[in-house]
VMD Tcl script that draws the C-alpha trace (Angstrom):
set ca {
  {66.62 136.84 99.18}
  {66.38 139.86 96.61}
  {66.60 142.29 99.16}
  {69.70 140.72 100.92}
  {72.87 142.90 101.08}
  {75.11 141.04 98.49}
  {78.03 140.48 101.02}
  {75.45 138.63 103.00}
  {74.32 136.19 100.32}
  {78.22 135.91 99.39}
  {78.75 134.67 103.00}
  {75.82 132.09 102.93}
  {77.18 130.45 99.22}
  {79.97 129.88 101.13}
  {78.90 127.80 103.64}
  {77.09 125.72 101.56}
  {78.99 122.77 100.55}
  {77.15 120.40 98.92}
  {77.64 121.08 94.56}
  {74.03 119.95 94.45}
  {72.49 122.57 96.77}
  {74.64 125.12 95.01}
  {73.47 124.22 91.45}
  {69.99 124.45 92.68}
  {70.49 127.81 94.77}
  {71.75 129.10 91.43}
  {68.42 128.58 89.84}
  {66.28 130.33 91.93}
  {66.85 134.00 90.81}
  {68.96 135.62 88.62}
  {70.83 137.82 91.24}
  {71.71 134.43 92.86}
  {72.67 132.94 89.49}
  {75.52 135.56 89.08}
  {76.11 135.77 92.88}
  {77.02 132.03 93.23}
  {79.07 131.78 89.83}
  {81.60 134.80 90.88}
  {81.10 132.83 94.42}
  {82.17 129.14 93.51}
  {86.23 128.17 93.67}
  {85.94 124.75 93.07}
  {84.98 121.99 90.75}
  {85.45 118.37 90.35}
  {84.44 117.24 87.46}
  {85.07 114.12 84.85}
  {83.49 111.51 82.94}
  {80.31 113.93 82.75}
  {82.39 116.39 80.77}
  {80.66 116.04 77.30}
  {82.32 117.18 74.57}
  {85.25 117.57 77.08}
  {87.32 120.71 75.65}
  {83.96 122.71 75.33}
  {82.46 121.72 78.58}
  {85.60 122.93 81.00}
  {85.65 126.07 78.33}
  {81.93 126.57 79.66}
  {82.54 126.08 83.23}
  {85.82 128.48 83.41}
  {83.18 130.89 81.36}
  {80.50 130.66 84.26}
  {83.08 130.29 87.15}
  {85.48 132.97 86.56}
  {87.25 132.97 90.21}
  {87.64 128.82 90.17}
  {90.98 128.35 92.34}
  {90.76 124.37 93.18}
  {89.82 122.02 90.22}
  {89.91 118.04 90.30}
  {89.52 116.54 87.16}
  {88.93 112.53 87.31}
  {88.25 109.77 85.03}
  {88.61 106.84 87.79}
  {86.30 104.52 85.93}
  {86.37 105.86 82.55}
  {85.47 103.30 79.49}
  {85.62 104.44 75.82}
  {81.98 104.39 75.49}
  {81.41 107.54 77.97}
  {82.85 110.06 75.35}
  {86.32 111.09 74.73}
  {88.61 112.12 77.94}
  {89.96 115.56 78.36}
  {93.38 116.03 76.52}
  {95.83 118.74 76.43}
  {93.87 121.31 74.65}
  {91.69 121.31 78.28}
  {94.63 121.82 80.14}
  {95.33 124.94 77.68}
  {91.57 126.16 78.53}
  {92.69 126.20 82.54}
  {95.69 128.05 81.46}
  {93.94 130.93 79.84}
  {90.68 130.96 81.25}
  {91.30 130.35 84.66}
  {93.73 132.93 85.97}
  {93.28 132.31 89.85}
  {94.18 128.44 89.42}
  {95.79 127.64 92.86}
  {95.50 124.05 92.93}
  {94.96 121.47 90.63}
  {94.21 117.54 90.55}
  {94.84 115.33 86.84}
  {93.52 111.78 87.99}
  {93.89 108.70 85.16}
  {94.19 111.29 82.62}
  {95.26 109.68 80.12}
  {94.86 111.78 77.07}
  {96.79 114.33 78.82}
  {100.94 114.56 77.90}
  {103.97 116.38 77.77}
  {102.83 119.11 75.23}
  {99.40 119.48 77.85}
  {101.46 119.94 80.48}
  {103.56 122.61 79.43}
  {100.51 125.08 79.20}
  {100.39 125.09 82.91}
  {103.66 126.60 83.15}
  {101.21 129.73 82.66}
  {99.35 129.28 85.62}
  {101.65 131.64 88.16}
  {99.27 131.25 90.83}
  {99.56 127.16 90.71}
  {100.37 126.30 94.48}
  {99.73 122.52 94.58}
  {99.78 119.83 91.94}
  {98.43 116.49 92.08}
  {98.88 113.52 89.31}
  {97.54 110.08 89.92}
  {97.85 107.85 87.09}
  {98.99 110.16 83.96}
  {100.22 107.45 82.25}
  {101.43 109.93 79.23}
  {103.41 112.31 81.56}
  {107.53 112.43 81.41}
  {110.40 113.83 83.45}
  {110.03 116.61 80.31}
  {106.85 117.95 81.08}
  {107.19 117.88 84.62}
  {110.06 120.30 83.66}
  {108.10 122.76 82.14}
  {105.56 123.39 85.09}
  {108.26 123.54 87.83}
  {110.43 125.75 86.05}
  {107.08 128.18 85.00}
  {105.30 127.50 88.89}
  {107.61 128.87 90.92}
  {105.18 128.88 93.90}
  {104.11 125.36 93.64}
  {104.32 124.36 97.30}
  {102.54 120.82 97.26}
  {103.23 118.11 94.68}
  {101.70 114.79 94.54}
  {103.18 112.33 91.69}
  {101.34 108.64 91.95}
  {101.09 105.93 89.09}
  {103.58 107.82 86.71}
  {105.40 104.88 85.14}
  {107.02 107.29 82.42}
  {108.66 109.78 85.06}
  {112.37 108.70 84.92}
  {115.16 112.13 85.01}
  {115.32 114.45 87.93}
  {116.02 117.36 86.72}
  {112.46 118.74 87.82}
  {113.31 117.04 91.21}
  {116.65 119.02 91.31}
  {114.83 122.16 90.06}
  {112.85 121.94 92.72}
  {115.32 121.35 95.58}
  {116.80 124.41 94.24}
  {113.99 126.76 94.18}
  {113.66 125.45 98.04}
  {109.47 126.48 97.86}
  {107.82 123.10 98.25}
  {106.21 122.07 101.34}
  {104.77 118.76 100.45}
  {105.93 115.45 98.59}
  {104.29 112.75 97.19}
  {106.07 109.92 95.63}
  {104.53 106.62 95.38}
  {104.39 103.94 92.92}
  {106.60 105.67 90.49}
  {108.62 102.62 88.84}
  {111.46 105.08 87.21}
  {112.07 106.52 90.73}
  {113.71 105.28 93.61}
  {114.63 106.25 96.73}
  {118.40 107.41 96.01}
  {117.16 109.65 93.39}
  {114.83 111.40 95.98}
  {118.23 112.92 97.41}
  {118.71 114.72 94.33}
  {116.35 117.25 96.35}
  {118.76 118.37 97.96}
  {118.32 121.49 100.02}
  {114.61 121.63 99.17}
  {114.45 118.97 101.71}
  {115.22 121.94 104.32}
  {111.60 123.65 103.59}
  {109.56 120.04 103.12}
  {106.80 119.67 106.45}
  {105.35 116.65 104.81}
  {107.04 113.67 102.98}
  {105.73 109.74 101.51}
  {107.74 107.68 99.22}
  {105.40 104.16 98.36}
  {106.84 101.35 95.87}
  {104.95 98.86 95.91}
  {105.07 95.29 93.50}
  {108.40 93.62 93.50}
  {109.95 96.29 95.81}
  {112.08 93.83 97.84}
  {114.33 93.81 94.21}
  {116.73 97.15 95.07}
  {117.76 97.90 92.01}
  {119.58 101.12 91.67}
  {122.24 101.74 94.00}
  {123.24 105.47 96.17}
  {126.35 106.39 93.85}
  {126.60 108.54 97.21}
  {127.99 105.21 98.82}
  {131.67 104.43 99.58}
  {131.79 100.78 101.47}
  {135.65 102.81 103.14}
  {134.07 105.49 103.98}
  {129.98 105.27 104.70}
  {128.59 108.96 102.97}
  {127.14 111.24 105.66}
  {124.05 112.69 104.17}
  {124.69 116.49 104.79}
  {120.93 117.26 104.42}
  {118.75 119.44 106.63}
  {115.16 118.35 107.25}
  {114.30 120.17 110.67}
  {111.13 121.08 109.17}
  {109.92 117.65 108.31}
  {106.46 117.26 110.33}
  {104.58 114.36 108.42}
  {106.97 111.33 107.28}
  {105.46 108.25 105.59}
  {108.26 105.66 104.45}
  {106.20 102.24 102.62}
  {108.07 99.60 101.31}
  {111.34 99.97 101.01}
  {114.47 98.41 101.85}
  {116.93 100.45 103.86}
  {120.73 100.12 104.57}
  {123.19 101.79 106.94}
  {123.84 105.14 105.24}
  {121.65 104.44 102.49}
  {119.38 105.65 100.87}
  {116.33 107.58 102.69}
  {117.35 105.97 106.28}
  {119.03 109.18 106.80}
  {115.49 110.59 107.34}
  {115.40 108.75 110.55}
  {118.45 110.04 112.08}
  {117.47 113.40 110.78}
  {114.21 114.70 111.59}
  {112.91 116.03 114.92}
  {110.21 117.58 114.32}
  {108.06 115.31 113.54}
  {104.52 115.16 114.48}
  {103.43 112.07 112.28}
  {105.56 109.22 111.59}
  {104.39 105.98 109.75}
  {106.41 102.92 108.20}
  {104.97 100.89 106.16}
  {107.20 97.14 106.40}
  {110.73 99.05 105.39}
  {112.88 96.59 105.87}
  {116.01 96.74 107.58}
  {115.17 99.13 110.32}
  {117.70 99.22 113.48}
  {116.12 99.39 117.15}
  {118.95 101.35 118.33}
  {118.36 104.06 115.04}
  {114.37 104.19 116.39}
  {115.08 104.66 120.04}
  {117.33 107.62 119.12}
  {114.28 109.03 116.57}
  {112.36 108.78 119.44}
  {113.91 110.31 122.43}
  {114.84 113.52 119.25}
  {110.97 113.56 118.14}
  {109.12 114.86 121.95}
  {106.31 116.32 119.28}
  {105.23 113.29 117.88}
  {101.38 112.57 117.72}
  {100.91 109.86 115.62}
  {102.45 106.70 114.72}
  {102.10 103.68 112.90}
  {103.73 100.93 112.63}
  {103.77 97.99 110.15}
  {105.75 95.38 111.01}
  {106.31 91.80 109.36}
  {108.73 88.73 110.72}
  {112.06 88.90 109.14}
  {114.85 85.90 109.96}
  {116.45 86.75 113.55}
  {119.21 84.32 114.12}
  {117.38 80.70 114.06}
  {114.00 81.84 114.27}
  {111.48 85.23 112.93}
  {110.29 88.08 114.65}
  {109.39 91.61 114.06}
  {112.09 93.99 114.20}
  {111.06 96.50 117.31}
  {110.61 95.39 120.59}
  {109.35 96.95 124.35}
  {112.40 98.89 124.23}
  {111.00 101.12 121.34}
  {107.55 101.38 123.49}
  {109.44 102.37 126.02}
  {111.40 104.85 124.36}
  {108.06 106.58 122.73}
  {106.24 106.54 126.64}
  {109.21 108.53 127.70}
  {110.07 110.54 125.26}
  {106.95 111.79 123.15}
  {104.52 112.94 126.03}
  {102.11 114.40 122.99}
  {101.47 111.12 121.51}
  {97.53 110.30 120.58}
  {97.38 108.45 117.79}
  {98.50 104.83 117.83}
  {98.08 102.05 115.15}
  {100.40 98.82 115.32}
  {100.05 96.40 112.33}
  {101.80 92.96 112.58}
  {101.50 91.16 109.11}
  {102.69 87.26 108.85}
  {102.86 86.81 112.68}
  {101.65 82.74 113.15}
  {98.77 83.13 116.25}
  {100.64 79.54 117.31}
  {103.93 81.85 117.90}
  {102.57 84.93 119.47}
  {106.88 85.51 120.29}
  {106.79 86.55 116.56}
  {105.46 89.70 117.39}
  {108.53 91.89 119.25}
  {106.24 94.02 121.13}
  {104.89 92.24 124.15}
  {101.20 93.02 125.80}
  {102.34 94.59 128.60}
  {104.35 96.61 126.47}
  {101.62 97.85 124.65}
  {99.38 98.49 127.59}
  {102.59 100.36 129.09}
  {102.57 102.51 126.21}
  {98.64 103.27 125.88}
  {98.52 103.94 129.78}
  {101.48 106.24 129.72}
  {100.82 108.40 126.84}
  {97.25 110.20 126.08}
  {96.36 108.33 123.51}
  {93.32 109.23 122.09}
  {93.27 106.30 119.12}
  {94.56 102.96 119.31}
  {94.12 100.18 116.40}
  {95.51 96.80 116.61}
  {95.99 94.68 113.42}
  {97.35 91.14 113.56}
  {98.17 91.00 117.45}
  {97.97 87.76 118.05}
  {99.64 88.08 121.37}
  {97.04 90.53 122.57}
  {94.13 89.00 124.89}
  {91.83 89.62 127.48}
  {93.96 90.14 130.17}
  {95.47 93.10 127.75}
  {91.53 94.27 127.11}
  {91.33 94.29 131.16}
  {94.69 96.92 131.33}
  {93.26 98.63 128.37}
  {90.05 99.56 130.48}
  {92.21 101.57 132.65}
  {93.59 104.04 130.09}
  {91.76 107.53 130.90}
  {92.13 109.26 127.15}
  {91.26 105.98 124.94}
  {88.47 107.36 122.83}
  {88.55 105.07 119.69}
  {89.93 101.63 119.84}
  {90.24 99.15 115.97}
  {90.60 95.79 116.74}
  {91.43 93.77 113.70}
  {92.30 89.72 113.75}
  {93.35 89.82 117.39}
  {92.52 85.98 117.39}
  {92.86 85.79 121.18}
  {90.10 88.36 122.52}
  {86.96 86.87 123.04}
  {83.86 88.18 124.98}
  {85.05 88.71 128.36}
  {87.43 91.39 126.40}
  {84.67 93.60 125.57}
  {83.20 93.18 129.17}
  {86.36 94.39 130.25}
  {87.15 97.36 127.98}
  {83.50 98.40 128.14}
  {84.71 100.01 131.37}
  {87.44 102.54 130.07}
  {86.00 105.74 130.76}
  {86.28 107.62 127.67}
  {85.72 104.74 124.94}
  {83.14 106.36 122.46}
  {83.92 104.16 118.98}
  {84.75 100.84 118.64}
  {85.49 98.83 115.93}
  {86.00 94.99 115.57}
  {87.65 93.55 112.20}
  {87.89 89.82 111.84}
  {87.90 88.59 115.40}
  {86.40 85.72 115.37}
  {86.11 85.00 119.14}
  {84.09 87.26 119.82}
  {80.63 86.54 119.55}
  {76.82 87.77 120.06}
  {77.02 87.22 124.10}
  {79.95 89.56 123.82}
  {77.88 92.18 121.71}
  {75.21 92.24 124.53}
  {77.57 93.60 127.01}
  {78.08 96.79 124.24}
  {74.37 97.24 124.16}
  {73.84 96.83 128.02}
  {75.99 99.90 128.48}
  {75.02 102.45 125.63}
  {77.80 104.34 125.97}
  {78.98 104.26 122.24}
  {78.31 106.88 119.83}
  {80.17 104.48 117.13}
  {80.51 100.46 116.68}
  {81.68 99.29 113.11}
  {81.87 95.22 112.66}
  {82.93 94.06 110.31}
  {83.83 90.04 108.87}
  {83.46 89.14 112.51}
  {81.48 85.41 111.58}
  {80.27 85.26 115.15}
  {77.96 87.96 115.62}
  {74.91 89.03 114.39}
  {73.17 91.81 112.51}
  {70.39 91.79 114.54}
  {72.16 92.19 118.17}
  {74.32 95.01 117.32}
  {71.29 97.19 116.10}
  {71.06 99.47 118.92}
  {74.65 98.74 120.79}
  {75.52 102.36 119.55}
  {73.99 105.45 117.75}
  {76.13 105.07 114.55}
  {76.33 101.00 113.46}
  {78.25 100.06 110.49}
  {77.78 96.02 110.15}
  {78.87 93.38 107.23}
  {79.11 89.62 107.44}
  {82.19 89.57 104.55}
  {85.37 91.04 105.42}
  {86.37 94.19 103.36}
  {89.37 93.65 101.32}
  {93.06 92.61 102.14}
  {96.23 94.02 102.61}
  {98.07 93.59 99.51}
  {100.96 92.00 100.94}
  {98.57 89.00 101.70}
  {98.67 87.65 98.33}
  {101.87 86.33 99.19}
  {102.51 83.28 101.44}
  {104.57 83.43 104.49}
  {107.12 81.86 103.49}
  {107.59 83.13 100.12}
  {108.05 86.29 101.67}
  {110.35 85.27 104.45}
  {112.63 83.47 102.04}
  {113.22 86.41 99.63}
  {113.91 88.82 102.73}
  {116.19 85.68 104.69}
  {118.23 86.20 100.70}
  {118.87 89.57 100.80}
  {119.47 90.07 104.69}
  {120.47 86.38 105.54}
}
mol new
graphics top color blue
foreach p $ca { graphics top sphere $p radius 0.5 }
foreach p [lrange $ca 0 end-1] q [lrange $ca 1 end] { graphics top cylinder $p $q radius 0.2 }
display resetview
C-alpha cells in the first residue's frame, strides 16, 4: 500500500463507504492516515460529540476538504453531554471553507445568532433543518441573503418560522431548486406564493401540515369572490410535486400547482381535500412524463352517501396520457370493506391502468374492492416487478396462485391481509421465483413456511405502525370535512 501511486489510493478511499472501514483504513499507516483525512467529504456526527464545540473543531482540523456534514441529536437526553450550540455552527463557518451542504437535525441549542455565521459559508448549496426549535424567520434571513447559491432547502418541525421575507428573498434570487416545507405551524400554504418567480427555477416541491390541518386558518389576500385571482406564476420546471394535507379551493391557494405544471415526473397527494376530477384529468393529459404517482385518498360526503374523490375516469386519463408511468401506489384510508363503492376507482379500473402502462411498482393500501379475480388480471401485466399489498381484505390464497404467474414479479410484499394464509404461502415457495417476500402483521401465516419462499425474507407477526390519520374515527373525520364542504 506504501508503494501505491497516491492518485490510486485516493481513488480506492473513495469507494469505500462504510465510516467504519475508513476509520480503520486510516490506522494502518501514516501515508494512509493523511491520505484518507484530505480524502473524506463527509461526516455525520451527534450525540457522540463530547465536549461538542471542541470535538467538530477537531474533526474540521483532521478533515480539511469536508463538503457534506449532518449533525443529529434524534434521541438526545441531557445526560449524554451538552448539544452543539451556535459557537459549532461558527467552527463550520471558519474552519470548513468547502461546506456545500449541510443538515441541523433537533438542534436545539442552535438559534438565530448560530445561524447567522453561516451566512459565511459561500459555497453552502443545500440546507436542511428538522426540528430547530430555536430558529426564526430572522435567522433564516441572514443565511439566504449571505448563500446566494443555496439551491436545496429543507425546513421541517420549525414552529418559530413565521415572516417571509427569506421566502421572498429567495423567490427573488430565483437559484433554488428544491423545497421543503412541512409541519411548519407559522406557514401556510398562501404564504408559499410569496415565492413568487423562484417558483419558475423549483424541479422539486412538498408542503406537509399535519395535526389539526382540516382548520384553514389564514386566508389568500390574493382572493376576490367577483373576480377569482389567476395565479400568474410559472412552474414549467416543476418535476417532483408532493402536496399532504391540505385543503384546497378553486383559485386558492397551492391548487394552482395542478393546473400549472407539466413537467412533472413525480406527483403524490397526500388526502388534500377538495380536489376536482375534471382539474386531474386535465393534469394528466398536460403531464405525458409522469413516472410516479401516488395517491391517498379518503371518503368525503358525495351527495347522500361517501366516496373517494377520483374515479376510472382519472385511470383512464393517466393510461392514455402518461405512457412513461412505472411507479404506482393507491392508498384508500376510511373505505368500510362492507361498502367496497366507497372506493371511486373500480378493479377493472385499476387492472386497466397496470396493464396499459409499464408499470414497474404497484402497492395497494386499503382496497377493499380489490380481489382475486383482480390478482388473476394482475398476472397478465408484462412489466409488474414489485407488487405491496396492504389490508386488501378480499384476496385470499387463490390470489397469490394467480399472480404467482405474472412474468416479471420478483418482490412481493403482503401487509395486513388477513385472508391469506400458510396454504397460500406454499404456492410462493413452490415457484422460487422471488428474489424478495416481506410479511408483515399478516395473522395467518407462519414464520416457518415462508423461510425459503424467496432469497431475501423479511417476516413479523405484529403489524408495524399506523398511518397517523388512524387515530381518528371514521366518522369524526367525515363530520368535520361534511362541515367545511357540506
Amino acid at each position: 500500500m506504501e508503494d501505491l501511486p497516491e492518485p490510486l489510493l485516493a481513488e480506492i478511499i473513495k469507494r469505500i463507504n462504510r465510516t467504519s472501514d475508513l476509520n480503520s483504513l486510516s490506522l494502518v499507516s501514516k501515508r494512509l492516515y493523511t491520505v484518507e483525512a484530505e480524502e473524506r467529504g463527509t461526516v455525520h456526527v451527534g450525540c457522540g460529540l463530547h465536549p461538542a464545540t471542541e470535538a467538530l473543531s477537531t474533526l474540521c482540523s483532521r478533515f480539511p476538504n469536508l463538503w457534506k456534514i449532518e449533525i443529529n441529536y434524534s434521541g438526545w437526553t441531557s445526560d449524554r453531554g451538552k448539544q452543539l450550540d451556535n459557537q459549532g455552527l461558527r467552527v463550520l463557518s471558519s474552519h470548513c471553507p468547502s461546506l456545500v451542504d449541510l443538515t441541523l437535525s433537533f438542534c436545539s441549542y442552535i438559534n438565530d445568532s448560530g445561524l447567522s455565521y453561516l451566512a459565511y459559508s459561500k459555497k453552502l448549496m443545500a440546507l436542511r433543518l428538522n426540528f430547530t426549535p430555536a430558529i426564526s424567520s430572522s435567522g433564516l434571513l441572514s443565511v439566504v441573503v449571505g448563500c446566494k447559491s443555496l439551491s436545496t432547502f429543507h425546513l421541517i418541525d420549525c414552529m418559530k418560522v413565521g415572516s417571509m421575507e427569506w421566502l421572498e428573498y429567495l423567490g427573488r434570487v430565483g437559484s433554488l431548486e428544491e423545497l421543503v416545507v412541512k409541519d411548519c405551524k407559522g406557514i401556510s400554504q398562501y404564504d408559499l406564493l410569496k415565492f413568487g418567480p423562484g417558483w419558475m427555477k423549483l424541479q422539486k416541491f412538498e408542503f406537509e401540515i399535519n395535526g389539526n390541518y382540516w382548520v384553514t386558518g389564514a386566508s389568500d389576500p390574493s382572493y376576490d369572490a367577483h373576480y377569482p385571482y389567476k395565479y400568474d406564476i410559472c412552474c414549467d420546471y416543476l418535476k417532483d410535486l408532493r402536496l399532504a394535507h391540505i385543503i384546497t379551493e378553486p383559485e386558492i391557494g397551492l391548487r394552482f400547482l395542478l393546473g400549472k405544471c407539466k413537467a412533472l415526473e413525480k406527483l403524490c397527494l397526500d388526502y388534500v381535500i377538495g380536489l376536482n376530477e375534471s382539474e386531474m384529468i386535465s393534469l394528466f393529459q398536460s403531464c405525458s412524463n409522469l413516472r410516479s404517482i401516488s395517491l391517498r385518498l379518503m371518503p368525503l360526503r358525495c351527495g347522500f352517501s361517501f366516496r373517494t374523490p377520483l374515479t376510472d375516469d382519472s385511470l383512464k386519463a393517466l393510461s392514455l396520457s402518461c405512457p412513461m408511468l412505472q411507479v404506482v401506489e393507491l392508498t384508500f384510508t376510511f373505505c368500510d370493506a362492507a361498502y367496497p363503492s366507497e372506493i371511486g376507482f373500480t378493479q377493472k379500473g385499476i387492472v386497466m391502468l397496470v396493464q396499459s402502462c409499464p408499470i414497474r411498482v404497484l402497492m395497494l393500501n386499503g382496497a377493499n374492492n380489490f380481489n382475486d379475480e383482480g390478482m388473476k388480471n394482475l398476472s397478465s401485466a408484462q412489466f409488474l416487478e414489485t407488487l405491496e399489498l396492504v389490508d386488501c381484505k378480499r384476496i385470499t390464497d387463490a390470489g397469490m396462485s394467480f399472480i404467482m404467474c405474472a412474468p416479471c414479479l420478483s418482490r412481493l410484499t403482503l401487509r395486513k391481509c388477513n385472508k391469506v394464509t400458510d396454504d397460500g404461502m406454499a404456492e410462493l415457495v413452490r415457484s422460487q421465483k422471488l428474489e424478495s417476500l416481506t410479511v408483515i402483521g399478516c395473522r395467518r401465516i407462519s414464520l416457518k413456511v415462508v423461510q425459503g419462499a424467496a432469497r431475501s425474507v423479511h417476516y413479523s407477526a405484529e403489524p408495524e405502525g399506523f398511518d397517523r390519520l388512524k387515530g381518528m374515527k371514521k366518522m369524526e373525520v367525515s363530520t368535520l370535512f361534511s362541515q367545511i364542504f357540506p
